[in-house]
C-alpha angles and dihedrals in degrees: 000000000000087000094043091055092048096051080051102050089045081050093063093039087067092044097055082049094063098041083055087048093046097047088036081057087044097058093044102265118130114219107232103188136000119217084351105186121196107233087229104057139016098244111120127202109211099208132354119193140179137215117176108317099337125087117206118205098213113202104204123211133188133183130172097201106073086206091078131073105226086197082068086075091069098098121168093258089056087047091053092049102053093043084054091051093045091052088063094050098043087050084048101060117090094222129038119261130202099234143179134168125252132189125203110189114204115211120184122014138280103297096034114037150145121214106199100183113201119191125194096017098172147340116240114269113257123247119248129201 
């Protein structure tokens, strides 16, 4: 049961992606790269996108019971994972890229949901010594 609940979570987790991608395209923007991993961590960006000179690093997150705030998932370590994600694929570009980092939280399932798009969710934490 336990397995069966988790494949369809993970169902409805690539299926929020691709509402995100659908409305991202719709506003202009083009999808570079799906569930893109650096070779070097595991950290995993869900979406990145780009719109004129600026990538956005999109954290998808999807939740079925509309109780619950899928931002709430956002904790400092995920932060720092996807900053860190992001670091590898900025250094990998060939050119430099304007950048920020966006979250769309899914609520419901595929026939009956809400899309809240956050941009500029939050800055990458700062270094200290």
């Amino acid at each position: 049961m336990a397995d069966r609940k988790r494949e369809s979570a993970k169902e409805w987790g690539r299926q929020a992606e691709n509402i995100v991608c659908e409305y991202l395209i719709s506003k202009g923007y083009v999808v570079r790269e799906r569930n893109w991993r650096p070779k070097t961590s595991k950290s995993e960006i869900d979406l990145i996108a780009q719109k004129e000179d600026t990538l956005i690093f999109v954290e998808v997150k999807a939740r079925s019971d509309r109780d619950i705030d899928p931002t709430e998932a956002m904790t400092p370590d995920k932060i720092k994972n996807v900053v860190r994600g992001a670091n590898s694929y900025l250094l990998s570009q060939d050119k430099s890229y304007y950048y920020r980092f966006d979250v769309a939280a899914v609520n419901g399932n595929a026939d009956d949901y809400t899309l809240d798009y956050l941009e500029d969710a939050f800055l990458p934490p700062l270094r200290s010594r």
